[in-house]
Chimera marker file (.cmm) of the C-alpha trace (Angstrom):
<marker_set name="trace">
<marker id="1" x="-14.771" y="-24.690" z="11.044" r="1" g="1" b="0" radius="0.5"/>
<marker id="2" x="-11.691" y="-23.234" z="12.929" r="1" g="1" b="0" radius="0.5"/>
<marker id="3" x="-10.886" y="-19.402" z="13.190" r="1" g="1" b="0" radius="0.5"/>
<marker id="4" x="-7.635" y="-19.224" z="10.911" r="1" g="1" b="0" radius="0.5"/>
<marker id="5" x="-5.208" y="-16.398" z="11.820" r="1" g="1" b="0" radius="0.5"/>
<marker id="6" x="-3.508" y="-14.561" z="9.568" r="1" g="1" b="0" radius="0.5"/>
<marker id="7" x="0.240" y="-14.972" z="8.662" r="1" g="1" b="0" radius="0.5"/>
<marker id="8" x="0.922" y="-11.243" z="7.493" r="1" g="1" b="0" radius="0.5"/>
<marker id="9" x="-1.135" y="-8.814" z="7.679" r="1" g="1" b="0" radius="0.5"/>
<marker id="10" x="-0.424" y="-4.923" z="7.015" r="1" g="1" b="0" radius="0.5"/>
<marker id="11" x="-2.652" y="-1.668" z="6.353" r="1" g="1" b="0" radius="0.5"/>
<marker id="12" x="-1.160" y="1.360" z="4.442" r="1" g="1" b="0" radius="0.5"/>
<marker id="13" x="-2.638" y="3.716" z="6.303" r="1" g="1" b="0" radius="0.5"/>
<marker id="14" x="-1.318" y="7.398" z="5.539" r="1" g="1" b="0" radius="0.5"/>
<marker id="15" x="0.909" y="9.364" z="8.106" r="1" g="1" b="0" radius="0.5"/>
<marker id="16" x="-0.667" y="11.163" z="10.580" r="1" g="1" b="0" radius="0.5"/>
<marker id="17" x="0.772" y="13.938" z="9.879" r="1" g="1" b="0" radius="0.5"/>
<marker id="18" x="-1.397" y="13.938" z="6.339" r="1" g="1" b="0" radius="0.5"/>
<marker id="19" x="-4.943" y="14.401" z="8.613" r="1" g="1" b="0" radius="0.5"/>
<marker id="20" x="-2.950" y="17.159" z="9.993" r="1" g="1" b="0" radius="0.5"/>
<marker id="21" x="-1.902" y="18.975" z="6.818" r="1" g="1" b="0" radius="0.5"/>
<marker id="22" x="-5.184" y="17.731" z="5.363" r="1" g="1" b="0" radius="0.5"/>
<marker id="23" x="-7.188" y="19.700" z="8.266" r="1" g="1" b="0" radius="0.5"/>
<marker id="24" x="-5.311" y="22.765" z="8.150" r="1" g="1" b="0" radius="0.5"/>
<marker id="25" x="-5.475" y="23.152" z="4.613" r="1" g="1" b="0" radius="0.5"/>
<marker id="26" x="-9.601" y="22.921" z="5.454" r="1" g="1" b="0" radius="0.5"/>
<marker id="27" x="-9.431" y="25.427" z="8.267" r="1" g="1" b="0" radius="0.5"/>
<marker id="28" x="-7.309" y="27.960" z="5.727" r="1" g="1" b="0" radius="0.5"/>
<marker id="29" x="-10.144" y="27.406" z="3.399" r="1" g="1" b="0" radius="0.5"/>
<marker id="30" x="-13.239" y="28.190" z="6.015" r="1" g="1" b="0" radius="0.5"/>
<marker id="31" x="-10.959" y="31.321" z="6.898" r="1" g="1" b="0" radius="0.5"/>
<marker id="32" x="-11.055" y="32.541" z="3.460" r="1" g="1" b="0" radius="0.5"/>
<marker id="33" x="-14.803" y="31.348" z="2.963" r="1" g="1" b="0" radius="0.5"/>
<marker id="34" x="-16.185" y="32.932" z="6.660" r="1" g="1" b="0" radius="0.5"/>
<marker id="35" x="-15.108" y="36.197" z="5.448" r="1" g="1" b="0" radius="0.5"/>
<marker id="36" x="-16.928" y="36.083" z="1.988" r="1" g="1" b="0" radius="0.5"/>
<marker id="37" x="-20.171" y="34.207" z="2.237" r="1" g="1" b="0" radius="0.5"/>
<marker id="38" x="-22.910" y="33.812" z="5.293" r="1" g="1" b="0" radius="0.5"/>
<marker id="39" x="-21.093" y="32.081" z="7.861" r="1" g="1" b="0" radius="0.5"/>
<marker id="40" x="-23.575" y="29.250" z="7.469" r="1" g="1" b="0" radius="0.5"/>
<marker id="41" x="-22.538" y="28.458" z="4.144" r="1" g="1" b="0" radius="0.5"/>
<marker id="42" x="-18.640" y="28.209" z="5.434" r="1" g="1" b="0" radius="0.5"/>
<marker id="43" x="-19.200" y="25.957" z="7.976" r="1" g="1" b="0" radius="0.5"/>
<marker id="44" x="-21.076" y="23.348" z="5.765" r="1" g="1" b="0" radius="0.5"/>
<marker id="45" x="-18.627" y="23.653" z="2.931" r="1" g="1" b="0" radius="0.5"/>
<marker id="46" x="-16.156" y="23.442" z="5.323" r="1" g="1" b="0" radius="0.5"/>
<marker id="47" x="-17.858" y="20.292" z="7.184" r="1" g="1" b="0" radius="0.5"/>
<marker id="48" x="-18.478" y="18.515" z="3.555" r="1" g="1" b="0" radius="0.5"/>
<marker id="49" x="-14.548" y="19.386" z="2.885" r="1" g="1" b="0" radius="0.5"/>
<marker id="50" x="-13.490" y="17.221" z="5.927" r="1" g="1" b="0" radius="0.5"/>
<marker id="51" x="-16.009" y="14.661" z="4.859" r="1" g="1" b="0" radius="0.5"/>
<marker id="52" x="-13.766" y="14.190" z="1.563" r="1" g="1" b="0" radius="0.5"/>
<marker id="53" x="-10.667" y="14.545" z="3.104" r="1" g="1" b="0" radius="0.5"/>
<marker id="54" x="-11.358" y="12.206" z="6.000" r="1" g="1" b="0" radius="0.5"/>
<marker id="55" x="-12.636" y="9.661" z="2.686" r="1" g="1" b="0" radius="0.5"/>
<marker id="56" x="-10.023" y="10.140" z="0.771" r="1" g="1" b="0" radius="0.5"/>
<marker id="57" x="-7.154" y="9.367" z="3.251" r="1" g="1" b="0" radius="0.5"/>
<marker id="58" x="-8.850" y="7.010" z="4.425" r="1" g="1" b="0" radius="0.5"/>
<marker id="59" x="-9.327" y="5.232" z="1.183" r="1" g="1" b="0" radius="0.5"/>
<marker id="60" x="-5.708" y="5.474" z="0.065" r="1" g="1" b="0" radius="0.5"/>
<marker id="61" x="-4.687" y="4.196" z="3.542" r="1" g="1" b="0" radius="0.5"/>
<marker id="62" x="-7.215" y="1.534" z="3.926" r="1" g="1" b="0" radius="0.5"/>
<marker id="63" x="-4.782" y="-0.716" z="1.496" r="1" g="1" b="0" radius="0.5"/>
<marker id="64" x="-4.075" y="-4.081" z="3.357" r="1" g="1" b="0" radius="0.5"/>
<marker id="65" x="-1.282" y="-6.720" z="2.873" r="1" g="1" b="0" radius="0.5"/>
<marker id="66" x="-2.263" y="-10.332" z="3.614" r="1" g="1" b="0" radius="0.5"/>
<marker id="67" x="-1.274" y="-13.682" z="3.458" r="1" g="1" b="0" radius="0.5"/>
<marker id="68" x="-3.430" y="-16.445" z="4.597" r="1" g="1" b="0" radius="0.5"/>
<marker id="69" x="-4.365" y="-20.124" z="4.083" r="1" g="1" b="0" radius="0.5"/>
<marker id="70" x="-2.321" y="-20.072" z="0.966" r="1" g="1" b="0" radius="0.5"/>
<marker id="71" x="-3.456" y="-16.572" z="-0.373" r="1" g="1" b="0" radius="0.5"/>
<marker id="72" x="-1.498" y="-13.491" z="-1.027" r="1" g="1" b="0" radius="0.5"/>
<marker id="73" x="-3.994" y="-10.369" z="-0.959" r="1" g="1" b="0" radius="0.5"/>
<marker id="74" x="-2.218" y="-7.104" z="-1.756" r="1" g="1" b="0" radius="0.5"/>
<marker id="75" x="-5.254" y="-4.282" z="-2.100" r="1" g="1" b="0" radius="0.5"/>
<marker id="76" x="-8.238" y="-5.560" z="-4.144" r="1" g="1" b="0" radius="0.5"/>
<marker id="77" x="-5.694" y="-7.983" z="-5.832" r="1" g="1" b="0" radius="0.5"/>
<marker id="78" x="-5.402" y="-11.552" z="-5.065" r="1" g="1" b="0" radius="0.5"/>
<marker id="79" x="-3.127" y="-14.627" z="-5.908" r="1" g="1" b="0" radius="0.5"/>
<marker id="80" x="-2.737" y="-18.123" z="-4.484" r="1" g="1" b="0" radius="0.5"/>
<marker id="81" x="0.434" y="-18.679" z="-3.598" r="1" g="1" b="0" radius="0.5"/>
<marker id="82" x="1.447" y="-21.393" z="-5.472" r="1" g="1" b="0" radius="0.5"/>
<marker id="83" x="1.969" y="-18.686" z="-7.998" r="1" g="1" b="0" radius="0.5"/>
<marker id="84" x="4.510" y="-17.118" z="-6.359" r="1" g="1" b="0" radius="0.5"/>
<marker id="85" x="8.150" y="-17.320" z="-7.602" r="1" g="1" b="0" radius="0.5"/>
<marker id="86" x="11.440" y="-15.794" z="-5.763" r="1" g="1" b="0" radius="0.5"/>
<marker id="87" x="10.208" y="-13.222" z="-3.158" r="1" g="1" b="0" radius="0.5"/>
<marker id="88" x="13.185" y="-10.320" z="-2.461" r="1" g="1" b="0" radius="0.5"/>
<marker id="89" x="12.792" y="-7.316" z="0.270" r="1" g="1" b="0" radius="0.5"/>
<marker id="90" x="14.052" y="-4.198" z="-1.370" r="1" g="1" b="0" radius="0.5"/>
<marker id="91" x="15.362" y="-1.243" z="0.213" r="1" g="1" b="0" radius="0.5"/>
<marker id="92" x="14.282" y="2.184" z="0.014" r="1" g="1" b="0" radius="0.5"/>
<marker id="93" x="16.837" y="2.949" z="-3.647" r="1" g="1" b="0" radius="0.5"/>
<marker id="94" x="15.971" y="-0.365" z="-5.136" r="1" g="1" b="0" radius="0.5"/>
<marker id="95" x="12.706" y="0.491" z="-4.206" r="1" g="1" b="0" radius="0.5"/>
<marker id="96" x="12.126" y="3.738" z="-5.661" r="1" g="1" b="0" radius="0.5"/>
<marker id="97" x="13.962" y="2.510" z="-8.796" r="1" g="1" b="0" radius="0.5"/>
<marker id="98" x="11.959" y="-0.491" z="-9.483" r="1" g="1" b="0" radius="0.5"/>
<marker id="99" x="9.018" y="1.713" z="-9.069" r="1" g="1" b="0" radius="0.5"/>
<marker id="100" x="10.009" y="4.379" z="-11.585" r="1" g="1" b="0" radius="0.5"/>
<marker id="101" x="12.494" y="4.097" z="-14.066" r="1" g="1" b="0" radius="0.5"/>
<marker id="102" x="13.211" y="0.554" z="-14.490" r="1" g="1" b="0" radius="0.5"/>
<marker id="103" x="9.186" y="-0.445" z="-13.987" r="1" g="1" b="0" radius="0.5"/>
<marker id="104" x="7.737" y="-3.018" z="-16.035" r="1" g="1" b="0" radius="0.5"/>
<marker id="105" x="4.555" y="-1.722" z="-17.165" r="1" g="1" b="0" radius="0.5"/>
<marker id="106" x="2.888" y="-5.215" z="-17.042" r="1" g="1" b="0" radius="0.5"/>
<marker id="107" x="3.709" y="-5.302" z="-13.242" r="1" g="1" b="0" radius="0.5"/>
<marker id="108" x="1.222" y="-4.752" z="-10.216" r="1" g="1" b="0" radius="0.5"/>
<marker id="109" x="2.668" y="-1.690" z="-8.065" r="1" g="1" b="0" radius="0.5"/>
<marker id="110" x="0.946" y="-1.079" z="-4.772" r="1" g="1" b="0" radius="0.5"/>
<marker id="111" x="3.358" y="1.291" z="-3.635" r="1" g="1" b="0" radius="0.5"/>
<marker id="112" x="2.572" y="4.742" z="-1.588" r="1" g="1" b="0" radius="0.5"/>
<marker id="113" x="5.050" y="7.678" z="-1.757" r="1" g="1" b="0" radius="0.5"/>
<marker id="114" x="5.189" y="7.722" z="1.922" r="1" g="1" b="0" radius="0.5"/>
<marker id="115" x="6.456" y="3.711" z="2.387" r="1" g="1" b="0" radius="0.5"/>
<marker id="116" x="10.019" y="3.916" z="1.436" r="1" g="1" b="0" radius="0.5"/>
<marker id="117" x="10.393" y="0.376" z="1.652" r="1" g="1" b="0" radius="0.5"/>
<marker id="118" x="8.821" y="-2.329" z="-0.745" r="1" g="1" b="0" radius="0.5"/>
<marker id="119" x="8.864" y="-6.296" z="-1.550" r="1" g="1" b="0" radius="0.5"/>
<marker id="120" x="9.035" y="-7.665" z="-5.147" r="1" g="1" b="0" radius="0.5"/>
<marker id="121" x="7.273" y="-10.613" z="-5.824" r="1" g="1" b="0" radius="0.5"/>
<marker id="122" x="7.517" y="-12.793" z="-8.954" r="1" g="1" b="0" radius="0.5"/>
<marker id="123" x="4.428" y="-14.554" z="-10.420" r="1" g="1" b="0" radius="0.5"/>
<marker id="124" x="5.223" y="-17.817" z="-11.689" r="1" g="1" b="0" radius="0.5"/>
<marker id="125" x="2.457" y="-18.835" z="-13.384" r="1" g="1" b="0" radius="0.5"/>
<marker id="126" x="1.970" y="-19.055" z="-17.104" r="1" g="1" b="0" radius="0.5"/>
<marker id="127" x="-1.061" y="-17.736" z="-17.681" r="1" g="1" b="0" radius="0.5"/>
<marker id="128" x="-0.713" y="-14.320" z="-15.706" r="1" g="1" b="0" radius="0.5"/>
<marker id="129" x="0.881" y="-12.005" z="-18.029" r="1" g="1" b="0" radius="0.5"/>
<marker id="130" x="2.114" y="-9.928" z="-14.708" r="1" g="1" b="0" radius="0.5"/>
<marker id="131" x="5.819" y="-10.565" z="-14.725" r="1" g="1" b="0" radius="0.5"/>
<marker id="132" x="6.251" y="-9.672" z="-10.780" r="1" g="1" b="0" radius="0.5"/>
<marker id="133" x="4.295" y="-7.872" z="-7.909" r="1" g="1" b="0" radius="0.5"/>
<marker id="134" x="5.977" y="-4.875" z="-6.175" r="1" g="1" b="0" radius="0.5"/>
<marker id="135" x="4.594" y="-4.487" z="-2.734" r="1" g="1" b="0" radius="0.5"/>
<marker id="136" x="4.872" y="-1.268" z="-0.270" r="1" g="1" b="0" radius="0.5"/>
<marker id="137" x="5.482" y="-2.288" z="2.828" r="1" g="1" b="0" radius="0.5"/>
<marker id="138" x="6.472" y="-1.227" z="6.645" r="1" g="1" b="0" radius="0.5"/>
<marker id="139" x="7.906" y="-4.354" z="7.319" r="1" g="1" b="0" radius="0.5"/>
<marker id="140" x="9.494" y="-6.017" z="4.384" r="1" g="1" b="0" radius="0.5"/>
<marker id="141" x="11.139" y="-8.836" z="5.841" r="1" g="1" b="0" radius="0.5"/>
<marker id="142" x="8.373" y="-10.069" z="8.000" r="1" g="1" b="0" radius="0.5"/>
<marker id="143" x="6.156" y="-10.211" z="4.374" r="1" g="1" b="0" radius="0.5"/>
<marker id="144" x="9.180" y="-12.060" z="2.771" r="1" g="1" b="0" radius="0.5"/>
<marker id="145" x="9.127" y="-14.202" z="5.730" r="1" g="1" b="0" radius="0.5"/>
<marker id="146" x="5.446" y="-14.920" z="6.145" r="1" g="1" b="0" radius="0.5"/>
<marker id="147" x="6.054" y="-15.816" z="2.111" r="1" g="1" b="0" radius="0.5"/>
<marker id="148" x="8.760" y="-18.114" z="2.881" r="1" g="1" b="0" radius="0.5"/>
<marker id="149" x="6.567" y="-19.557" z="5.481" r="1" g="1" b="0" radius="0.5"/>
<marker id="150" x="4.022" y="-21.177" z="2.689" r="1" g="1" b="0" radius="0.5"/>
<marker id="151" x="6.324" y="-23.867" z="2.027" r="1" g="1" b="0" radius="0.5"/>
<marker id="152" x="7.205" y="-22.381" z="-1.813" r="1" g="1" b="0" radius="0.5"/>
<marker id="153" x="10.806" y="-21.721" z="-2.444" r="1" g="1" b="0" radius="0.5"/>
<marker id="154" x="11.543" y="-18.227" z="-2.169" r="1" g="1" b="0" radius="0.5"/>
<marker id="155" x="14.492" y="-16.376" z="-2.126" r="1" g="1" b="0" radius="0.5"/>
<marker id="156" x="14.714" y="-14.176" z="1.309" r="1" g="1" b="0" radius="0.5"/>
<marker id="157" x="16.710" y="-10.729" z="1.502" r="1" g="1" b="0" radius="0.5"/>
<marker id="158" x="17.122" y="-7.397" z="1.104" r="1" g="1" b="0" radius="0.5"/>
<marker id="159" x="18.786" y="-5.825" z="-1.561" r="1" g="1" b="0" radius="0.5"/>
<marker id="160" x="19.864" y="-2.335" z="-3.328" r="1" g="1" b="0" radius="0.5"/>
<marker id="161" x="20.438" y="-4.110" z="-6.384" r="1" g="1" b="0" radius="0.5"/>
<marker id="162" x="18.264" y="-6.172" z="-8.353" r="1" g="1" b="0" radius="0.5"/>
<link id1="1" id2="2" r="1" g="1" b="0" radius="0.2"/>
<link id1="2" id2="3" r="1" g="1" b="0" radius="0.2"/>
<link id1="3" id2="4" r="1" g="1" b="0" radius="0.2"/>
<link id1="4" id2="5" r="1" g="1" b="0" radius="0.2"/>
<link id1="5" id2="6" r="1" g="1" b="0" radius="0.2"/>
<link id1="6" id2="7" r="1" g="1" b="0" radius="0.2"/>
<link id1="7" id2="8" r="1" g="1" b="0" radius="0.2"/>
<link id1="8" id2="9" r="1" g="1" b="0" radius="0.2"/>
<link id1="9" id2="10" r="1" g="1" b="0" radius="0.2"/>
<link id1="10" id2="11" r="1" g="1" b="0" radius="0.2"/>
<link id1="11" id2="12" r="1" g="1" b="0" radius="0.2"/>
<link id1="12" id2="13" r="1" g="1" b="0" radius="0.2"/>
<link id1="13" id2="14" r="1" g="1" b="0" radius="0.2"/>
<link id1="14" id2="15" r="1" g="1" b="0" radius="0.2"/>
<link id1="15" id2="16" r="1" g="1" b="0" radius="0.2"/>
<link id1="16" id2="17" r="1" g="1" b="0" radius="0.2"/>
<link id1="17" id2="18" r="1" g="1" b="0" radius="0.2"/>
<link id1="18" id2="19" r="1" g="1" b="0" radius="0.2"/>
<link id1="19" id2="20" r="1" g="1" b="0" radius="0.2"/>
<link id1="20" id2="21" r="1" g="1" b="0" radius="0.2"/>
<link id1="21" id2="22" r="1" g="1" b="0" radius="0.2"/>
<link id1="22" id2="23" r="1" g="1" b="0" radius="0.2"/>
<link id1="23" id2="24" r="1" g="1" b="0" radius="0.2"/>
<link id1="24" id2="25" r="1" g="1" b="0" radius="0.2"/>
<link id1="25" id2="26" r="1" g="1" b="0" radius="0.2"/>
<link id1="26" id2="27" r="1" g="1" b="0" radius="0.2"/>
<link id1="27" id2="28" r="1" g="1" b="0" radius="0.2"/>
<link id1="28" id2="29" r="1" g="1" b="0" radius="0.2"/>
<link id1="29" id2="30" r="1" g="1" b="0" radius="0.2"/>
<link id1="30" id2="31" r="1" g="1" b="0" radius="0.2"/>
<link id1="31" id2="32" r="1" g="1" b="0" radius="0.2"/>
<link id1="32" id2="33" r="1" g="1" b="0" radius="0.2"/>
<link id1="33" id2="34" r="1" g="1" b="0" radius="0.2"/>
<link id1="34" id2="35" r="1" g="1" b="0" radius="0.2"/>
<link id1="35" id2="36" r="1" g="1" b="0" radius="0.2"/>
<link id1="36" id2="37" r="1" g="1" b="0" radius="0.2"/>
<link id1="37" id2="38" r="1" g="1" b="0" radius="0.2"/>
<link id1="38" id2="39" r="1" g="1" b="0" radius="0.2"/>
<link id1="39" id2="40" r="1" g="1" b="0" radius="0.2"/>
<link id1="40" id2="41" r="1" g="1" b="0" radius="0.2"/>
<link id1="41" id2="42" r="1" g="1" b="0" radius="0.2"/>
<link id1="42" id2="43" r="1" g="1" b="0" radius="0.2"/>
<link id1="43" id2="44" r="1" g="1" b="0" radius="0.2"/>
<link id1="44" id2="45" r="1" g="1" b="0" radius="0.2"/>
<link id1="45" id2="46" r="1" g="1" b="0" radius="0.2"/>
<link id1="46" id2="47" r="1" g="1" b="0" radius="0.2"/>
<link id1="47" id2="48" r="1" g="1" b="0" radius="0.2"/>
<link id1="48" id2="49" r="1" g="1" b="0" radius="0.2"/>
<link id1="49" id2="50" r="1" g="1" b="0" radius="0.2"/>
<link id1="50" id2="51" r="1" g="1" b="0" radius="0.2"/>
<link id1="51" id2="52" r="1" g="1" b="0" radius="0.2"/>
<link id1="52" id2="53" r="1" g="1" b="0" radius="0.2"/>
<link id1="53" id2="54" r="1" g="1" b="0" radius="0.2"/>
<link id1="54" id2="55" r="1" g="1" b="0" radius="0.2"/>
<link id1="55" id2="56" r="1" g="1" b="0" radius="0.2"/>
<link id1="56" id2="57" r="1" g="1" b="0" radius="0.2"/>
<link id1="57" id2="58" r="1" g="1" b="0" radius="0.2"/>
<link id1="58" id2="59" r="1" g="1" b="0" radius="0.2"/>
<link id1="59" id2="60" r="1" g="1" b="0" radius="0.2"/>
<link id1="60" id2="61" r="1" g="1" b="0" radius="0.2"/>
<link id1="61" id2="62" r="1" g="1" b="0" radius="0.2"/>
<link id1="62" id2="63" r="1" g="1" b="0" radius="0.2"/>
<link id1="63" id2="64" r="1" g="1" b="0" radius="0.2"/>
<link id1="64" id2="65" r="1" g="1" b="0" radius="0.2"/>
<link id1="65" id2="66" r="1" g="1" b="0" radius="0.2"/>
<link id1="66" id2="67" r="1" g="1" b="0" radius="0.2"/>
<link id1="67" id2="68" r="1" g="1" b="0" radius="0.2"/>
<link id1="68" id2="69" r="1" g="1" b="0" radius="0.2"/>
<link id1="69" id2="70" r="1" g="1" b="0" radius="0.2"/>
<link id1="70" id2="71" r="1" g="1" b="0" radius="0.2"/>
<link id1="71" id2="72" r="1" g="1" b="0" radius="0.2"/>
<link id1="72" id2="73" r="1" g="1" b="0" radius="0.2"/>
<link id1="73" id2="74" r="1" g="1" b="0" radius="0.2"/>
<link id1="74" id2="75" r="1" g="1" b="0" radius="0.2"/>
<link id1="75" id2="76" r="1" g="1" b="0" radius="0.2"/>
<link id1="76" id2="77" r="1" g="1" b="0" radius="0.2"/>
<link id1="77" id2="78" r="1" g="1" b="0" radius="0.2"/>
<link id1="78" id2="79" r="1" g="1" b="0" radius="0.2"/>
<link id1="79" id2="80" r="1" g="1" b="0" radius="0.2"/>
<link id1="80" id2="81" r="1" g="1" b="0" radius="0.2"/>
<link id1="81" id2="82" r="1" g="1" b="0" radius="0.2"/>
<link id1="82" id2="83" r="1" g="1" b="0" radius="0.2"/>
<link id1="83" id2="84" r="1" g="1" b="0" radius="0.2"/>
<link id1="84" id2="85" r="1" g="1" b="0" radius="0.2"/>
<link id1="85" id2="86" r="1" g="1" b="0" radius="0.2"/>
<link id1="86" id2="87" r="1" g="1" b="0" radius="0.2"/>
<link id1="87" id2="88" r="1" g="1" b="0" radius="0.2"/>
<link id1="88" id2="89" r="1" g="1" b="0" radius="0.2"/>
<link id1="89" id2="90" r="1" g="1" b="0" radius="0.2"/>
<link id1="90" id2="91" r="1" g="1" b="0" radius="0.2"/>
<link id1="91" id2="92" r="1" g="1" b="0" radius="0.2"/>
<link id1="92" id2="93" r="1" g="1" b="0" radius="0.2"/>
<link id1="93" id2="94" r="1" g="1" b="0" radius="0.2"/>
<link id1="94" id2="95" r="1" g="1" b="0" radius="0.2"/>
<link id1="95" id2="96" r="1" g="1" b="0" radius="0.2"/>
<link id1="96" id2="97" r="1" g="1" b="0" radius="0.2"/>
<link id1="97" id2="98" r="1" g="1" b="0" radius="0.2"/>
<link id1="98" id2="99" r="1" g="1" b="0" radius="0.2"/>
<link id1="99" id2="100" r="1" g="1" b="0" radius="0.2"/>
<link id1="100" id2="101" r="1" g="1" b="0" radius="0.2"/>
<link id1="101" id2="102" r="1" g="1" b="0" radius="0.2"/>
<link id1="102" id2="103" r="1" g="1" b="0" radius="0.2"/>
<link id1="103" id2="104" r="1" g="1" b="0" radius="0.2"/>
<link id1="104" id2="105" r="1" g="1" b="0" radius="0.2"/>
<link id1="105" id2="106" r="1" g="1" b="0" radius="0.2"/>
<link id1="106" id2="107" r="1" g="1" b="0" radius="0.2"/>
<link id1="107" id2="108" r="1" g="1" b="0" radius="0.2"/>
<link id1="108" id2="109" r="1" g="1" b="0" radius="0.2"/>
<link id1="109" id2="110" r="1" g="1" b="0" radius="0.2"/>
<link id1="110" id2="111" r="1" g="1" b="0" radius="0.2"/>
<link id1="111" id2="112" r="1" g="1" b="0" radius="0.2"/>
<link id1="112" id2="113" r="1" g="1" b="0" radius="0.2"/>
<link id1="113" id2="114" r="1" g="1" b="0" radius="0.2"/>
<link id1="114" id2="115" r="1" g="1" b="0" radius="0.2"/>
<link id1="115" id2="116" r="1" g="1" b="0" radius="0.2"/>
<link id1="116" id2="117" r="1" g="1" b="0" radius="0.2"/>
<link id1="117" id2="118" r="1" g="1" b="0" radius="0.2"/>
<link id1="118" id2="119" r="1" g="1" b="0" radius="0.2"/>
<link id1="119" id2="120" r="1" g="1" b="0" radius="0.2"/>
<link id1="120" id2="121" r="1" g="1" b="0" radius="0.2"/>
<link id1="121" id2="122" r="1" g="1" b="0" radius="0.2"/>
<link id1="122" id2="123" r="1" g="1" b="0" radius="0.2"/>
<link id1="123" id2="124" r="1" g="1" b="0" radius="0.2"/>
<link id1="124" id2="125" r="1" g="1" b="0" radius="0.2"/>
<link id1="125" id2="126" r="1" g="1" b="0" radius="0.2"/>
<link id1="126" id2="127" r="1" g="1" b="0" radius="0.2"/>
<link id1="127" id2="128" r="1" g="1" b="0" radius="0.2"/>
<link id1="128" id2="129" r="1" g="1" b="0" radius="0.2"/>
<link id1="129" id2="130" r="1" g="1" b="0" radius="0.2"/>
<link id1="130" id2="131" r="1" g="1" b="0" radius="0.2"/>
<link id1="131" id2="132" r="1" g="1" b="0" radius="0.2"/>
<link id1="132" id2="133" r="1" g="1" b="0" radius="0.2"/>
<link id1="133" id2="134" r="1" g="1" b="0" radius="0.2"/>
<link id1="134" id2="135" r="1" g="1" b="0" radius="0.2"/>
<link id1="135" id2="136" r="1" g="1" b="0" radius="0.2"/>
<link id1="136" id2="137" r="1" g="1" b="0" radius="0.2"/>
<link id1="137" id2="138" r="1" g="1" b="0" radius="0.2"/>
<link id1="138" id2="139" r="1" g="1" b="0" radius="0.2"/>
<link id1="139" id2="140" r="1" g="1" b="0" radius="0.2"/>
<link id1="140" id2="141" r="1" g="1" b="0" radius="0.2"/>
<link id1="141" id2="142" r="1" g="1" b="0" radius="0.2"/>
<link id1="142" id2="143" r="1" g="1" b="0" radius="0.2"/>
<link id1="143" id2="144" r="1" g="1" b="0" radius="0.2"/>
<link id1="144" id2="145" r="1" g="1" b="0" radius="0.2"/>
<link id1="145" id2="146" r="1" g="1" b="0" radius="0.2"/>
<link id1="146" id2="147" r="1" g="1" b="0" radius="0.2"/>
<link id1="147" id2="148" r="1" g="1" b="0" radius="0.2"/>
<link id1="148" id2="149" r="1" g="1" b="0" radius="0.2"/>
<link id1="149" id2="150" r="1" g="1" b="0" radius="0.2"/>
<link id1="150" id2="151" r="1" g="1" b="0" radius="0.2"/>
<link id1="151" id2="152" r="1" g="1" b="0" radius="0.2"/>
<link id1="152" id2="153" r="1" g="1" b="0" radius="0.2"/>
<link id1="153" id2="154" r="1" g="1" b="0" radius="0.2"/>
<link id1="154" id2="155" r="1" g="1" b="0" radius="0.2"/>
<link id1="155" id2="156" r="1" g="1" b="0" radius="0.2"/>
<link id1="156" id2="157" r="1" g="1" b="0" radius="0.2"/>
<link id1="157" id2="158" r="1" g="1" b="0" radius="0.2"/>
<link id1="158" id2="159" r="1" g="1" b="0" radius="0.2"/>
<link id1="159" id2="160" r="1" g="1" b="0" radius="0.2"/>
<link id1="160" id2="161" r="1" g="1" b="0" radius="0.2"/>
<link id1="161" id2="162" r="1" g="1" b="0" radius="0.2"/>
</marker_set>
């Protein structure tokens, strides 16, 4: 059996600057803890607050974008790609309004507020009641492309309308 290499492949990790914010929210909290209970107590409330923070963020982050040997994995979500209909890159408006407003609420979003840019995928398969994926991504155009790449017909670009 070969080693097969992937075509795409993309976590969603959070911004740094989250772990950051995320400590110094902590630290504010053992401030206002040290001076009020035994010191003891602070410091392991304040070590099992870290413990969920550093979980958390790394939970929402840990979100990965795949495609490979004829998958498309988007989270815990997967699809061959012979499903796959017209694939479009969408910029950070067409993004945020395909998201909100003009969302279909059949669709699968894996979107974070902190990726402005996405990829919409259509599901062409008549069984799946999901009309379209909507993808966050860091690098749109090199998902549409590792799409295109399958061999399905696709339809490559990025747009602000839709």
């Amino acid at each position: 059996m070969g080693h097969t290499t992937a075509t795409f492949s993309e976590r969603l990790r959070v911004p740094f600057h989250w772990w950051i914010l995320g400590g110094l929210f902590v630290a504010s909290f053992w401030v206002a803890m040290v001076v009020a209970i035994p010191a003891a107590a602070a410091w392991g409330i304040t070590a099992a607050l870290m413990a969920m923070l550093a979980s958390g963020l790394s939970s929402y982050g840990g979100a990965r974008i795949i495609v490979e040997d004829g998958w498309l994995q988007a989270g815990r979500t997967r699809i061959d790609v012979k499903f796959v209909g017209p694939v479009l890159a969408l910029d950070k408006r067409a993004a945020r309004e395909l998201s909100g407003r003009l969302a279909d609420a059949r669709a699968f979003l894996l979107v974070r507020p902190y990726l402005p840019c996405a990829v919409r995928i259509e599901i062409d398969d008549p069984e799946d009641p999901t009309p379209y994926w909507m993808v966050g991504s860091r690098h749109p155009a090199l998902l549409v492309d590792a799409l295109n790449k399958t061999g399905r017909h696709v339809t490559e670009g990025t747009s602000g309308t839709y």
